[in-house]
N, C-alpha and C positions, 0 to 999 in steps of 0.2 A: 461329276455331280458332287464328290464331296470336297472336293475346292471349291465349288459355287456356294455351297454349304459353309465353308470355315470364311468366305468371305464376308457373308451374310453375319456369322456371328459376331466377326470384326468390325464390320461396319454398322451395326448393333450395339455393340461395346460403346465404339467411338463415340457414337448418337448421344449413349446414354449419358457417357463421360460430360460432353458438350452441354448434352442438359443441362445437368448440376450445376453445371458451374455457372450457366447463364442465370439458372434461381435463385443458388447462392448469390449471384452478382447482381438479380432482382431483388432480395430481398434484403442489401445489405442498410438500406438507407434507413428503415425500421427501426437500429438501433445507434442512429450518429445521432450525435449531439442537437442543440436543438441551436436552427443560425440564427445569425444577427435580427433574420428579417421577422424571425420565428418569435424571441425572445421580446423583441418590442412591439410586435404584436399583440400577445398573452399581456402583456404592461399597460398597453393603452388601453385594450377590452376590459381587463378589472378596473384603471379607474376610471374607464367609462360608468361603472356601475352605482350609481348614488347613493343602495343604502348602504352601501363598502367604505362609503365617506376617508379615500383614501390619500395619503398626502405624500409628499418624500421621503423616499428612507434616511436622507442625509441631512435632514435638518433636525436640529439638536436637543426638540421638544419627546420625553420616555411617554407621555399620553397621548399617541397617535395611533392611528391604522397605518402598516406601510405593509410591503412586500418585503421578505425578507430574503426568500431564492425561487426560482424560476430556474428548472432540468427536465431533460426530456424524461414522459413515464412510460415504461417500457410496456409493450402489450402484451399480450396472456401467452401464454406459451402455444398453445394450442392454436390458436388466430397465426401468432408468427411462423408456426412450423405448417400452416397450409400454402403462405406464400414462399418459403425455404424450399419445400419439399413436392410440390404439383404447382407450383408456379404460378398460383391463385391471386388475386389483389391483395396486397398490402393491407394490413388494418389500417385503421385512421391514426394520423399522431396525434401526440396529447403535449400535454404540460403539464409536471406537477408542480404547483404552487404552495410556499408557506405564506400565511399571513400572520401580522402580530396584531393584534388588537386592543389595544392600549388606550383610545380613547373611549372608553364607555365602560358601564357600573363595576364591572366582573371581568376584568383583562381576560384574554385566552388568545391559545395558538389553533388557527385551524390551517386545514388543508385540502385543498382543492385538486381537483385536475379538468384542466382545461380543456377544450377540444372542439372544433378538430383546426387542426397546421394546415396551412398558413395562416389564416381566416378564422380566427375560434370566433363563435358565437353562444357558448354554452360551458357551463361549471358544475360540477359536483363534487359534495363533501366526499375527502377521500378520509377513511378511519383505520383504524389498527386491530389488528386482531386479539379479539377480545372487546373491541371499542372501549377498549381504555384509551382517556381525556391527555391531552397534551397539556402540565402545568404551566402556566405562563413563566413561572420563575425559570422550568425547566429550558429555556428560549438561549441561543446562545448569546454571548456577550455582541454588542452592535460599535459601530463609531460612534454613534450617539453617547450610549453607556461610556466610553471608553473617554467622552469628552469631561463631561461630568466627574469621571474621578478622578482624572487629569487635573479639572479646578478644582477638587478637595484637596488631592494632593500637593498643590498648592497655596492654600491654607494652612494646609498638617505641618510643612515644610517650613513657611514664615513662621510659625509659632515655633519651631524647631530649629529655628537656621544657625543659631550661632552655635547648638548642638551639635549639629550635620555637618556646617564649615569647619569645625575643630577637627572633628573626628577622617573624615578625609581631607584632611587640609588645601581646603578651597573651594570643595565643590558645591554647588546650592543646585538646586531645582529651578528656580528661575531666577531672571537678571544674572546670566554664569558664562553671557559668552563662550569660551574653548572649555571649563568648567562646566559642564552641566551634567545635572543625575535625570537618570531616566525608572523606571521600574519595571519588572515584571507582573505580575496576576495570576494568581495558585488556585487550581482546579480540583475537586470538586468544592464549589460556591457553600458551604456549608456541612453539618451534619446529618442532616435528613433532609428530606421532602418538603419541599413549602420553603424553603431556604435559599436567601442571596447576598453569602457573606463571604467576601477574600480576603486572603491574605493579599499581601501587595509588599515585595520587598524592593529597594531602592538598590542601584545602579551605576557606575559611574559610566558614562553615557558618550564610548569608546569603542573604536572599532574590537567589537568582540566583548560587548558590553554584558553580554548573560555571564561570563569568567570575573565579573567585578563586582561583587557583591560589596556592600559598604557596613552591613551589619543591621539594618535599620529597620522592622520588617511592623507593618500596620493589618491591623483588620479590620473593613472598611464593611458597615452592612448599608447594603443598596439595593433592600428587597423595593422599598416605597417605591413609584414611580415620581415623588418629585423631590426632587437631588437635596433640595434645602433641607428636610426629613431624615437624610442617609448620618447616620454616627459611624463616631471611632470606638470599639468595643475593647480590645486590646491592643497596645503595643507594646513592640520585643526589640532590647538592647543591651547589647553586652549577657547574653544568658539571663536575662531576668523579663518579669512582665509587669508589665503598669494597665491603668484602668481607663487611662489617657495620658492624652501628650504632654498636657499640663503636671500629669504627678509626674513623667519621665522627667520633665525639665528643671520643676520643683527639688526633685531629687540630684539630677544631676548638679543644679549650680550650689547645693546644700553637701556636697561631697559622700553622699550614700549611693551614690553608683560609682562604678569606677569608670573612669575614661579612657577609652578607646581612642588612640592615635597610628593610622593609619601611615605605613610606609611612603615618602614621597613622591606622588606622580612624574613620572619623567616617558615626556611620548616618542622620544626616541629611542624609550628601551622597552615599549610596550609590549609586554609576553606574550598578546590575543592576536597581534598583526601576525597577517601571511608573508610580511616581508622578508626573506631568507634571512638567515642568521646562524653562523657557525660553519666552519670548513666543508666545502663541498669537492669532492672528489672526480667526479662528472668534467668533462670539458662543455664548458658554456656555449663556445661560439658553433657547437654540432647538432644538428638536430638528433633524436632519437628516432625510433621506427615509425613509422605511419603505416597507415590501409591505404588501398590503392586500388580502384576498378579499373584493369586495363583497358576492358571495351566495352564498362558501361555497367551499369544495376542491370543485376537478374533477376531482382524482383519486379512487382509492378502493383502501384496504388492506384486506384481509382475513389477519390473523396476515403471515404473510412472501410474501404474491402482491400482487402492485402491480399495477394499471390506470391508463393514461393517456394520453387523445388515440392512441387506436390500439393504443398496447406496452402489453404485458402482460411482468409476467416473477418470478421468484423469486427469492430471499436469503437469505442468511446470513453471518455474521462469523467465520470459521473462528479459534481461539482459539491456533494458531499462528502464522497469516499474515495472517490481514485478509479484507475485503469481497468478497463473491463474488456473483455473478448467476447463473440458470441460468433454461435456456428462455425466454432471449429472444425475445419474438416482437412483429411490427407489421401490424397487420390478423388476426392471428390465421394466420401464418407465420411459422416459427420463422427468425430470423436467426442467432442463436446458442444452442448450448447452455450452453454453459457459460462466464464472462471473470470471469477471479479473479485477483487479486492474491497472487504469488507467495513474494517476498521483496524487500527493499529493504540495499543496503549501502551503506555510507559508507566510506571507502578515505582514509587520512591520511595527510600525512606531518611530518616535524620535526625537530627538534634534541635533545628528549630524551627518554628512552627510552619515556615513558609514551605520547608522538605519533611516535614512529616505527615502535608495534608496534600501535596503534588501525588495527584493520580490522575496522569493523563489520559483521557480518550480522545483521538484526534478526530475524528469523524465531527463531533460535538466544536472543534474549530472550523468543520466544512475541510476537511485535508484537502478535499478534490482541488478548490481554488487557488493554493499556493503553489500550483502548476509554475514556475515563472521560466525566466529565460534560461537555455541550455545552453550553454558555450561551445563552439567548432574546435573540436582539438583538445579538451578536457573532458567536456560530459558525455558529447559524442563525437564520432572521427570528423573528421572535417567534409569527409565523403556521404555522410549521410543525409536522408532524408528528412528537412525541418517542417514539422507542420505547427500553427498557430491553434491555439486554442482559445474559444469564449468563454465567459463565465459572467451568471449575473447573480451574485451574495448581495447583502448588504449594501446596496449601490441603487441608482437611481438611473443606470442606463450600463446596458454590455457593457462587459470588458474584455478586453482584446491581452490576450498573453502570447506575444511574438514567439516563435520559434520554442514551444512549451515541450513539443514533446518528438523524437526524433525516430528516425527507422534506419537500419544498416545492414548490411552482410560482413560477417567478419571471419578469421581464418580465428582458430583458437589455437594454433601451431600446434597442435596434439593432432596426430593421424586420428580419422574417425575408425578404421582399424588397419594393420600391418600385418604381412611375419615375412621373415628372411627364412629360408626354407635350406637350411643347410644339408651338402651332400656328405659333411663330415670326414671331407679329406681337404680341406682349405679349398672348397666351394662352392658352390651353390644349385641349388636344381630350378630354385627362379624365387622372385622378390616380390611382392605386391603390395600396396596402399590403396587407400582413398582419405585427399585430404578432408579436413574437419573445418565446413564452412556453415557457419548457424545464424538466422537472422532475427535480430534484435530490436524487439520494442520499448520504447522507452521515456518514460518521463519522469519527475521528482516532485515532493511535495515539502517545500521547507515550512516545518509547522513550530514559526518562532525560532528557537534553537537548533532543532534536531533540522538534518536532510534526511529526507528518506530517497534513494533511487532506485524503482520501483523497474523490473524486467522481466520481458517474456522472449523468452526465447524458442525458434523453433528449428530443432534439428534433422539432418536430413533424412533422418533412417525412423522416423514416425514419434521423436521421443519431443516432447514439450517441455520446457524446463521451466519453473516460475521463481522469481529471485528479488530479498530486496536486500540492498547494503545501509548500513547506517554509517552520517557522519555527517560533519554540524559541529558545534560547541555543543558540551556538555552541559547540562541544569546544574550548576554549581551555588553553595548557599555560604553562607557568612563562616568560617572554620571555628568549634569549637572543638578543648580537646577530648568532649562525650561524643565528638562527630567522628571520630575515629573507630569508633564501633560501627560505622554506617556507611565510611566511605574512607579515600585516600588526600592526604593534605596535599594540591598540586602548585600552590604557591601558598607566598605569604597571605595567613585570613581567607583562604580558599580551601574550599571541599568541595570535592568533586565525589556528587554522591551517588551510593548505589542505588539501581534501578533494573528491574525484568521488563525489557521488551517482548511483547508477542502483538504480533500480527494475524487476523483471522481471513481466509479464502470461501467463497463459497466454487465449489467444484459440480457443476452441474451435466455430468457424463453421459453420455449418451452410445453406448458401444452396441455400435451393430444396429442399433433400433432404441426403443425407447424403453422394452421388459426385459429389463436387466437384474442381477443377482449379486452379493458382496461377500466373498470369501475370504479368509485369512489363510497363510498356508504358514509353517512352522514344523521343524523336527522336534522329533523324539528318539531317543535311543532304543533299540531294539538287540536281543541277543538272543543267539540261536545258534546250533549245532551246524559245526563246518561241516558243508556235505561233502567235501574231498579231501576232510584228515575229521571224521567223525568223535578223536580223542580232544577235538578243541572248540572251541565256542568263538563266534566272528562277535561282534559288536559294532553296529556303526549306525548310521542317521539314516531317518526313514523320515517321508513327508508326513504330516499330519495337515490333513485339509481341514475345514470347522467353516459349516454354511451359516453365517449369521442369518436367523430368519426374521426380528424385530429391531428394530429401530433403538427398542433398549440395550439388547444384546451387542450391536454395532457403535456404540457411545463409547470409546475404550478413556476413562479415566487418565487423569496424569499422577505419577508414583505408583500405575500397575504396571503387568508383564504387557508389555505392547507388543504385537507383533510384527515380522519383518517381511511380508510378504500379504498383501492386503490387493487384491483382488478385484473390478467390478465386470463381472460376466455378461455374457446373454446366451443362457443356457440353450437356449432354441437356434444357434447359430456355431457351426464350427470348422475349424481352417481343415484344410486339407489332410493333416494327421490324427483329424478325430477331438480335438483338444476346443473344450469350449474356449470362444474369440474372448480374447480379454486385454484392459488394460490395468495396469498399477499403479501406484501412488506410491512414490516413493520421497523419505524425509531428508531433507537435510537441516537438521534441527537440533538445538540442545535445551529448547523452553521449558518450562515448569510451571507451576501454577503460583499466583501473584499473592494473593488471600485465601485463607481457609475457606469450606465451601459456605456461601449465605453469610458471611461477613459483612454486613453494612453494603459498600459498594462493589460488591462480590458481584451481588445479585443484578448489576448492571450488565457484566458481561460472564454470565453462565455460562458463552461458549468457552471462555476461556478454561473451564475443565477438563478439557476433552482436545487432544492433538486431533483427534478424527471422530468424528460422527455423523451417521451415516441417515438420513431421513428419506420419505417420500416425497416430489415435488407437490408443492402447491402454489400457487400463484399468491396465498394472503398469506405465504413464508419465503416472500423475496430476499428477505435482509438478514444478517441475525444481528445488526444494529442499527443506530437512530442517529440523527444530530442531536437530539435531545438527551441522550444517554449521559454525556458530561454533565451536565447540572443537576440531573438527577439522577444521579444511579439506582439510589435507594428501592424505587419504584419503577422501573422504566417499561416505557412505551410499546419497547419490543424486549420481548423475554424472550431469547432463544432454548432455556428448558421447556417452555413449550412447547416448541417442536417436538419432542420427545416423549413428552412426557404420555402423548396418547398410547405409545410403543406400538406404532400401526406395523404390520407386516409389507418386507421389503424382498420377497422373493418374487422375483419374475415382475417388477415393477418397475416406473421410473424414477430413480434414485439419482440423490444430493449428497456428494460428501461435502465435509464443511471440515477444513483443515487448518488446524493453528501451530504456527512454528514460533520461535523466537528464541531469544539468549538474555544472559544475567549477564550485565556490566559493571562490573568493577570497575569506575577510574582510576587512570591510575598518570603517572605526569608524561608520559607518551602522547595523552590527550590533547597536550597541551601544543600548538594552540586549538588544535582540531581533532576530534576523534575522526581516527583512516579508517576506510573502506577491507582490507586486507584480516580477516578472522572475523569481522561484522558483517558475513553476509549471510543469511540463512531461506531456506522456501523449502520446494518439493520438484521432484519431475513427476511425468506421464510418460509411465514407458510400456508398449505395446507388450504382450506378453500371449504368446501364441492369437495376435491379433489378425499378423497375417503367415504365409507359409515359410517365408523367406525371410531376412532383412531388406526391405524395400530400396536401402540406399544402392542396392547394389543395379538400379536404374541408372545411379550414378553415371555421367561419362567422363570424370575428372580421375577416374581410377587409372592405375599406373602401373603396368607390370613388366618384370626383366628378368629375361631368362638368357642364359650362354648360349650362342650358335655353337654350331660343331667345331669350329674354331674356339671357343671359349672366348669369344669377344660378348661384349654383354647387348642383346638386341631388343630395345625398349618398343614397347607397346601400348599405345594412348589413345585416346578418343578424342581429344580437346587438341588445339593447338599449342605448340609452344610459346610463349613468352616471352619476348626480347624488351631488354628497354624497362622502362619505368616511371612514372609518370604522378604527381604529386600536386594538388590544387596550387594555384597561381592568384590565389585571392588573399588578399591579407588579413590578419585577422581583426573581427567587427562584433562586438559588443553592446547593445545597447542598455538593457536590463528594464528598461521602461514598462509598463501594461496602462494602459487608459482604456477610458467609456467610449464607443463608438456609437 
């Protein structure tokens, strides 16, 4: 009877396991991207609509209605976790839509969401919390926009050209053949609110043309929507400013400016090419190591649901922000629902105008859509898994980005743990491993300069790891010698200048259930009377736990005492030794804060205060930023102090961390021609912490143990088979780099 009994439970077990995983695998489509057939869809329906009066985003007229993105809108938490969790229908899909509206009295940005997928038939205004108004200016920069100061820059230029040609010797902006300048465009568009004025610095227009500054730098105001309207308000040369081109010219051929003569271009000695250069050590004609599936992936995709060694979990590329996860789960319990990448800025400073007003927010460039091609054998092994990504910005029909984003198993050649168990007479009483194999998510965002490669990792003993490296060419500005206060000279007439990157996560956990709690743990010194030599005093570390009960209390500041042990519980749930089930959050980060707090464009990303802060879930606090946040910080749309600032109580609730890491970059001529991935990489893990009873991995069957027979011969013990042989793709390597409209 009680074998019939433990079968039962087992086969109970089993059921339940099978569930999950059948509803997580029902409900993974919820949050994939939105397809081809989806996106032209939601495109045709609105300009079906006539009072929309809507026309292409790609033609070159700023007073139209167009569409400007089109991504899937994620459903309510609540809706998704009935299909997740009892295996209930699906909510309906949606579309959220921007539109610009530029033809009529009172420009504005609205936003819709579309509905329902595949088929929409129906729209509503979607608004922001607080129903604070999207500026129109706050819009980000278009191809349209970008063509128009293309042909001013082309005016500014001819009136400038015998300038410009002197100064770099030969290069013009147009009619320049192997000679041509190109520019950059400095973010935020102004001083305040209501504002659409850039810097714009010129270029010589080279592979690796962001490291070529030429010295030349315009501020171009292009609030009007009709281009002929748009002035020159300053330019900067040679460390001085004029009021226009006309006095820069005036003055220069009058000899009150001094003349700038640039070092001779020579392109076979160009600094910014990846072409090797200088003694290499390495034998060329050898390959280096590779990855290798001997019998095949252990993992398994189905569209955007991922399985492996335990996690299961969902995806998609939001076409704003980047890489997101949702329904996390390990064994078939959800750890997390939702960990997405938020936004990412880059904070400069300088000497002249075009780097001392760079304050990037990449989100407000759509980071998501510079997803582009991954290379086999650099970005990812050549054994991994390539998947395509769509996107539809700025454009007039999908876009198709080949091979955007990729998936792999890899060995990290670190035992995931060891020990040699010494008998301490030269030998052993036995040896045991398990090696260290973790599967890798992956995609990049080249925004302009910067690469971001953006990673999730999942390892096999329940920990998560989240990761991004920086590298790209540096934002480099025209060198003067007050730029030395602000950066490192990395060639002739070049600065390479300082800048604090941080990155923001939204961490939406879910442990155990959804009434969850947020502790911090930390020591204290404590001293007290030895109880077994009474004449002396012990002193050593003792835990200090501290229950954050409000949302205020849980905000931990950057320049306080941060804690090293940070907690999210569910007090109502606990492992086998009594220990409330928990997971942690742990940093690997050295960020700080960019601006004082409420500084002008401070107030754009408020989260950037706070390494961690810990909120109540709501559905109208998906984000804690905007596309629109770059052009207007001042003001923005979404304020992440709001969340907080109600200080609603977080005990026994479902809670949000929201996690910022990042580093301060010093260039310095190592950058040159690329800043390396190797010290630029920073994020956080999720590591179980009495979440379950054991270490989970030790399901593992790649474990390895070796113990001496009575002989003292060493008799190995395995689970898995041995490995002969070796085996290496046979495919050559294939590049294309293309993305097109489909």
């Amino acid at each position: 009877m009680r074998l019939l009994c433990l079968l039962q439970l087992v086969c109970l077990a089993g059921c339940s396991t099978s569930r999950l995983r059948e509803w997580a695998h029902h409900g993974a489509p919820m949050f994939a991207d939105l397809t081809v057939r989806e996106l032209k869809a939601v495109r045709a329906y609105l300009h079906g609509i006539p009072e929309l009066k809507l026309t292409d985003a790609r033609s070159n007229t700023l007073k139209k209605n167009s569409i400007l993105l089109i991504e899937l809108h994620l459903p309510k938490k609540h809706e998704a976790l009935r299909a997740l969790d009892r295996g209930q229908a699906k909510p309906t899909r949606q579309a959220r839509v921007i539109i610009q509206f530029g033809n009529q009295p009172k420009a504005n940005i609205s936003e819709y969401i579309v509905s329902p997928l595949p088929s929409p038939n129906s729209h509503t205004i979607k608004t922001f919390k607080g129903d604070r108004p999207v500026k129109f200016e706050s819009r980000p920069i278009t191809s349209a926009e970008y063509h128009h100061i293309t042909n001013m820059l082309t005016k500014i230029t001819t009136i400038a050209h015998k300038l410009i040609f002197e100064t770099t010797g030969g290069f013009s902006f147009t009619n320049c053949s192997d000679r041509c300048l190109t520019f950059s465009d400095i973010a935020p568009r102004g001083l305040g609110p209501g504002e659409r004025r850039s810097w714009i610095m010129l270029q010589k227009f080279v592979e690796g043309y962001f490291i070529h500054p030429v010295g030349f730098e315009i501020l171009i105001n292009h609030q009007d929507l009709d281009p002929e309207n748009w002035t020159v308000e300053k330019v900067w040369y040679n460390s001085m400013y004029f009021d226009s081109v006309e006095e820069l010219i005036a003055k220069y051929e009058s000899g009150d400016v001094e003349k700038i003569k640039l070092p001779e271009h020579d392109d076979s000695d160009l600094f910014s090419t990846y072409i090797p250069r200088g003694q290499s050590n390495t034998p060329t004609n050898i390959h280096g190591p590779k990855l290798v599936e001997p019998q095949g992936a252990r993992y398994q995709i189905d569209k955007n649901f991922v399985e492996y060694s335990g996690w299961s979990f969902s995806y998609r590329v939001r076409s704003s922000a980047g890489l997101q996860v949702f329904d996390l789960r390990f064994n078939g319990e959800r750890i997390a629902y939702e960990i997405s990448l938020q936004e990412a800025v880059a904070f400069y400073a300088g000497d002249t105008p075009a780097a001392m007003q760079t304050k990037y927010i990449d989100a407000g460039w759509a980071m998501g859509t510079s997803t582009y091609e991954l290379a086999p054998g650099i970005d990812c092994p050549e054994i991994a898994t390539f998947v395509d990504l769509y996107h539809y910005y700025d454009t007039d029909k999908p876009m198709h980005h080949k091979n955007a984003l990729c998936i792999f198993e890899m060995t990290t050649a670190m035992p995931l743990r060891r020990h040699f168990n010494s008998n301490f007479q030269g030998g052993y009483n036995f040896f045991g491993g398990l090696e260290n194999t973790v599967l890798v998510m992956r995609t990049t965002s080249t925004v302009y300069n910067y690469d971001y490669i953006w990673d999730f990792l999942f390892y096999q003993n329940g920990v998560m790891e989240v990761k991004v490296s920086a590298t790209g060419y540096i934002h480099a500005t025209f060198f003067t010698p007050n730029g030395l206060h602000y950066g490192t000279k990395v060639y002739n007439y070049v600065l390479g200048n300082l800048h604090t990157h941080l990155i923001h996560y939204k961490v939406d956990l879910d442990i155990a259930g959804r009434e969850n709690s947020f502790e911090t743990v930390g020591l204290k010194f404590v001293n007290f009377t030895n109880p077994w030599s009474p004449k002396n005093f012990v002193v050593q570390s003792k835990l200090h736990r501290t229950e954050h009960k409000t949302e205020r209390s849980a905000a931990f500041r950057f320049g306080k005492k941060f804690p090293r042990y940070l907690h999210f519980t569910n007090p109502n749930e606990k492992n086998k030794w009594g220990h409330q089930r928990s997971y942690r959050i742990q940093f690997n980060s050295h960020a700080h804060s960019v601006l004082p707090r409420g500084w002008r464009e401070e107030n754009g990303i408020s989260w950037s205060r706070y390494p961690l802060a810990v909120t109540r879930h709501k559905d109208s606090e998906a984000t804690s930023s905007s596309i629109y946040t770059q052009n207007d910080p001042w003001e923005p749309v979404v304020s992440f102090e709001d969340y907080i600032r109600n200080n609603e109580d977080i005990v026994n609730q479902d809670l949000v961390a929201w996690v910022t890491v990042g580093f301060l970059h010093v260039p310095h001529s190592e950058d040159i021609p690329n800043t390396a991935t190797p010290g630029n990489s920073v994020g956080f893990f999720l590591r179980p912490f009495n979440f379950f009873d054991e270490d989970p991995s030790l399901a593992s069957r790649s474990t390895v143990i070796v113990r001496p027979d009575k002989d003292g011969k060493p008799k190995v013990q395995r689970w898995t088979p041995e490995v002969v042989g070796h085996c290496v793709t046979d495919k050559p390597f294939f590049y294309n780099g293309t993305y097109a409209g489909v």
